[in-house]
C-alpha positions in Angstrom: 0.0 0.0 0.0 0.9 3.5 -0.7 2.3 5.3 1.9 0.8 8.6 1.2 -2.7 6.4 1.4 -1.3 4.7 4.3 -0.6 7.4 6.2 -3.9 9.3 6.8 -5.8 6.2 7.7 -3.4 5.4 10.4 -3.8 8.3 11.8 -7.4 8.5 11.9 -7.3 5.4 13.8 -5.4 6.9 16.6 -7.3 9.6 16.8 -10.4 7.4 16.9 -8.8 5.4 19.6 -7.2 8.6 21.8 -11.3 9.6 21.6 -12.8 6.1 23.2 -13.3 6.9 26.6 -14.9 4.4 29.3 -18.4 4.8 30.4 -19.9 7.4 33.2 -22.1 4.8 34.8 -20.3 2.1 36.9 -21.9 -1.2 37.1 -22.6 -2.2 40.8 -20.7 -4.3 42.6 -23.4 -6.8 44.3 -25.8 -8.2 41.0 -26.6 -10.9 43.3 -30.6 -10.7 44.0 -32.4 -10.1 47.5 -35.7 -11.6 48.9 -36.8 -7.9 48.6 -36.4 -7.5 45.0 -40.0 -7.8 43.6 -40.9 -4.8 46.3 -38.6 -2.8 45.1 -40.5 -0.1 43.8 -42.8 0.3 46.8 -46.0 -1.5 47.9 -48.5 1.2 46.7 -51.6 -0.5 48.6 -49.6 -0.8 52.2 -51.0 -4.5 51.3 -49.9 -6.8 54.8 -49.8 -10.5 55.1 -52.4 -10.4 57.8 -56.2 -11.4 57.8 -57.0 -8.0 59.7 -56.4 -6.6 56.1 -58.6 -8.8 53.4 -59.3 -5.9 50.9 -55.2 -5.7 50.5 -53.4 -9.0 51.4 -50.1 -9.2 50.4 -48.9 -12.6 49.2 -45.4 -12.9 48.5 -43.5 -15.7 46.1 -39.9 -16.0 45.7 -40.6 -14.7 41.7 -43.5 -12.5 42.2 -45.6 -10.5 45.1 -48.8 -9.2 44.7 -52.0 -8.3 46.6 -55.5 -10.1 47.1 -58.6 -7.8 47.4 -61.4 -10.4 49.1 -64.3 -8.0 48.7 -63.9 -7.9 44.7 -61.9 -11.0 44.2 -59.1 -10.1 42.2 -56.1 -8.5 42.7 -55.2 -5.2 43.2 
């Protein structure tokens, strides 16, 4: 290859390179997950695993949690 040709591409490569730069967000260090992950965002009922509250029980998998309104019999 020519090196006049040459030349100019291998310097727009380094310059490419010099212009990489790593990214702002840093990944977290624990990924592992908790037994509090599915509430994560908030329990927007105040549903409670108790039969004093049967319009908002809260019933709570190790995949999903969700609450039970008795009165309408569906969830909320």
């Amino acid at each position: 290859m020519n090196y006049a040709v040459r030349l100019p591409i291998d310097l727009f490569l380094l310059l490419s390179l010099t212009h990489y730069k790593e990214p702002s967000v840093t990944p977290p260090n624990n990924t592992t997950p908790t037994r509090d992950d599915n509430m994560a965002l908030g329990n927007p009922d105040e549903a409670k695993a108790s039969e004093s509250s049967p319009n908002a029980y809260l019933i709570t998998r190790s995949t999903y949690s969700l609450s039970y309104n008795n009165f309408t019999g569906i969830t909320n």
